[in-house]
C-alpha positions as CSV (number, residue, x, y, z in Angstrom):
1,X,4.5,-6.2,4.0
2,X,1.4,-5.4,5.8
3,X,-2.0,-4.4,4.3
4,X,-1.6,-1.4,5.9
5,X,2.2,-0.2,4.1
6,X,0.3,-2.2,0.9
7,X,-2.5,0.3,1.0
8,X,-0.1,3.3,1.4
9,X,2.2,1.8,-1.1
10,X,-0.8,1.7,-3.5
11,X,-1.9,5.0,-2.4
12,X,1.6,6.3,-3.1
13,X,1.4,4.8,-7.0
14,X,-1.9,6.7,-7.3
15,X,-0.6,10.1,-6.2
16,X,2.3,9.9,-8.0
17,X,0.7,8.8,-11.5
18,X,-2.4,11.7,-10.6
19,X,0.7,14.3,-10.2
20,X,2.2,13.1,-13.4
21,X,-1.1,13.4,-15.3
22,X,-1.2,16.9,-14.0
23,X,2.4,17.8,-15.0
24,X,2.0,16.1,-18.5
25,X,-1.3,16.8,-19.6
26,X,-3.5,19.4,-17.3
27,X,-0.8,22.5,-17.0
28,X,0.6,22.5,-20.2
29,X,-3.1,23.5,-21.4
30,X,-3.1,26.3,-18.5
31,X,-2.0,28.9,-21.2
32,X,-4.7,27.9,-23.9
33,X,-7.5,27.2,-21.3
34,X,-11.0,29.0,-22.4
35,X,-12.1,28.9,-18.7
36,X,-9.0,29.3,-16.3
37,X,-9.8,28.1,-12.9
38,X,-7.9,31.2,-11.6
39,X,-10.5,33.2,-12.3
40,X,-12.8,31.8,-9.9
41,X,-16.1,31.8,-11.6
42,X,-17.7,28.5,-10.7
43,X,-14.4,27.8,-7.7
44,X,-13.8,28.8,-4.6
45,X,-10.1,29.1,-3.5
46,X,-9.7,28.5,0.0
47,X,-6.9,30.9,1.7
48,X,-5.0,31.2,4.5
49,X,-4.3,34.6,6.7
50,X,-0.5,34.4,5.1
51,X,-1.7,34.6,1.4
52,X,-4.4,36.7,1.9
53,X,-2.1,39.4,3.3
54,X,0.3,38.5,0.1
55,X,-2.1,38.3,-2.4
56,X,-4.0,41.7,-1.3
57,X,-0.9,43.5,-0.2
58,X,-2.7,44.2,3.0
59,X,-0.8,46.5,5.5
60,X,-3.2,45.8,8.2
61,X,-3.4,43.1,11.3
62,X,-5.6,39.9,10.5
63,X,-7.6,41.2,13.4
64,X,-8.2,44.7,11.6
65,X,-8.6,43.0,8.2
66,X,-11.2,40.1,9.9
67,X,-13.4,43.2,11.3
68,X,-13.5,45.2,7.9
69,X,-14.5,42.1,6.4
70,X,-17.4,41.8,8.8
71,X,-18.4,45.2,8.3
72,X,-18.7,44.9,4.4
73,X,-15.8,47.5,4.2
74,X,-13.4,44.3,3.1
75,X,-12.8,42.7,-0.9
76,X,-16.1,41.6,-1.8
77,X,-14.8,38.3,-3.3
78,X,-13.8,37.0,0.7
79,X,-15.3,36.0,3.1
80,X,-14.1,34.5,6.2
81,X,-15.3,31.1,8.0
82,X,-13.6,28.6,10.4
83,X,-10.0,30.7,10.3
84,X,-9.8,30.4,6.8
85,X,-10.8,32.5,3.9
86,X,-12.7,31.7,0.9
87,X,-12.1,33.6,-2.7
88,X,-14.8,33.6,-5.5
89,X,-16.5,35.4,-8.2
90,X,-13.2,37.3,-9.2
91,X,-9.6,36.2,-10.7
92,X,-7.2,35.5,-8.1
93,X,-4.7,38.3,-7.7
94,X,-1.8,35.7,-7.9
95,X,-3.3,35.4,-11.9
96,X,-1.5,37.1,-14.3
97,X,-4.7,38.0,-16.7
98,X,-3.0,39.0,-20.1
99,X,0.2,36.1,-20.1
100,X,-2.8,33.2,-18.4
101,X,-0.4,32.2,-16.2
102,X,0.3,32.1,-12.1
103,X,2.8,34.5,-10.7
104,X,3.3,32.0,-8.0
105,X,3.3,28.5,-9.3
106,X,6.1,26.6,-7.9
107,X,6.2,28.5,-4.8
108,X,5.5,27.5,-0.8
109,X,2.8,30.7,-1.0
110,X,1.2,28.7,-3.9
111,X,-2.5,27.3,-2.2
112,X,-2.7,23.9,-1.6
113,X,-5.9,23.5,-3.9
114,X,-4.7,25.3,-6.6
115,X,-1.5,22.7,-6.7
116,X,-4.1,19.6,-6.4
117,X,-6.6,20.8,-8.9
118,X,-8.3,19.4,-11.1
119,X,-6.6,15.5,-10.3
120,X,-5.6,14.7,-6.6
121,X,-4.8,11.5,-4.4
122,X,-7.6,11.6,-1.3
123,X,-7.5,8.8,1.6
124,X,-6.0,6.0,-1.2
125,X,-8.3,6.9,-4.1
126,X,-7.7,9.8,-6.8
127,X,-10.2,12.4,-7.9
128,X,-10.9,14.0,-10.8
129,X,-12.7,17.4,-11.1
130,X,-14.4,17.1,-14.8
131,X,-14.7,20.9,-14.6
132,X,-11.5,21.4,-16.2
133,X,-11.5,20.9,-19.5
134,X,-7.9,19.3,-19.6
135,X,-8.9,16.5,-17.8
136,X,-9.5,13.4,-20.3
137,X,-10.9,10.9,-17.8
138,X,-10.3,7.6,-20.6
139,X,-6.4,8.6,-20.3
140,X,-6.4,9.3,-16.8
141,X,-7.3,6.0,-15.7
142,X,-5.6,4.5,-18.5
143,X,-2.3,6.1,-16.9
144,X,-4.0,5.2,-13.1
145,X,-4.3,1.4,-14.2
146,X,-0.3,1.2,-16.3
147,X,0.9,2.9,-12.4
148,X,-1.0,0.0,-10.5
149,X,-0.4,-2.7,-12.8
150,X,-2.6,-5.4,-14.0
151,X,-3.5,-7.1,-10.7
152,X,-5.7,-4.1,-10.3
153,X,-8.7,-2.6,-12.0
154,X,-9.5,1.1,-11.8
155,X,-13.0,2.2,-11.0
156,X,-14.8,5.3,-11.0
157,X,-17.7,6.4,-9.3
158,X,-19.5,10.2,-9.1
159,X,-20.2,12.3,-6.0
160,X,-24.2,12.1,-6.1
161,X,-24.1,15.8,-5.2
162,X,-21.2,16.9,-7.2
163,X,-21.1,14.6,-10.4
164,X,-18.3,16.5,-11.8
165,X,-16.2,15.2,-9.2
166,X,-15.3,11.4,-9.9
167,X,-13.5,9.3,-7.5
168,X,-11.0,6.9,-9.0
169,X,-10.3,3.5,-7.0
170,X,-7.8,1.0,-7.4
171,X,-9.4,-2.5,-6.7
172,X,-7.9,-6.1,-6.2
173,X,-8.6,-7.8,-10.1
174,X,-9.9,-11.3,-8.9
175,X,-8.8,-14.2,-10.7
176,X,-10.8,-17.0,-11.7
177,X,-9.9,-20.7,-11.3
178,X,-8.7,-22.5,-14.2
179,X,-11.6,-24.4,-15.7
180,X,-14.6,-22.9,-13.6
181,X,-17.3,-21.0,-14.6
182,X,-18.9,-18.3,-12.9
183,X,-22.5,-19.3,-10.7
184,X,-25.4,-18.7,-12.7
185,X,-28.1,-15.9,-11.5
């Protein structure tokens, strides 16, 4: 096997132990959550034309919609940049307020950020978005380090300018030689 397949095989282990943190211990506390991330207060959902139109019911052409918008005429909780659109400030329409559940989940019209969130494999690592308060970071690496196995250690590090977001690494465990002490500093 080459490093590379190693680090995608590894990469693979982390994704699927992040996914089944999320189905086992981040959704089930969806319904009970005090601060659903469907309501967008401190998140931004990032859209495409396709759910916009869905979400909205919007009749209109994107064209028609994109110059409302840029006119102030259009939802006040989007605005548009680089041919997406970004939603904040108010629940997201697919968010069923009363029940505190997504009218959407399991669907292909389901954003891709709302399936990731809060714990998601990125380029080999795994990040955790300590916003949500079902994330329990101790059990999510002890899960992360039972996937990878004991030739591996998990570490963590914060985004300097996001703390809440913590970056989860699997790393080669070096052995020590029988006998040998480590040098002195």
């Amino acid at each position: 096997m080459t490093s590379r397949d190693s680090r995608r095989s590894l990469a693979s282990e982390l994704a699927a132990a992040a996914d089944a943190y999320q189905v086992a211990d981040v959704i089930p506390h969806c319904s009970v959550c005090a601060r659903p991330c469907c309501r967008l207060d401190a998140l931004v959902l990032e859209l495409e034309w396709k759910q916009i139109k869905t979400f909205w019911k919007l009749g209109e052409s994107r064209n028609a919609f994109d110059k409302r918008l840029a006119t102030g005429g259009g939802p006040e909780e989007i605005r548009a940049g680089n041919g997406l659109y970004y939603v904040h400030s108010k629940p997201c329409p697919a968010y069923d307020l009363t029940g505190h559940a997504c009218t959407i989940y399991g669907q292909d019209i389901k954003p891709e950020g709302c399936s990731d969130f809060p714990v998601y494999e990125d380029m080999g690592s795994v990040t955790a978005d300590l916003r949500c308060e079902a994330v329990n970071l101790d059990a999510l690496v002890a899960r992360l380090a039972r996937a990878v196995g004991p030739e591996f250690r998990i570490v963590q590090s914060a985004d300097a300018e996001f703390p809440f977001l913590v970056t989860l690494a699997a790393k080669k465990t070096v052995k020590k030689a029988p006998g040998r002490r480590p040098p002195r500093a």
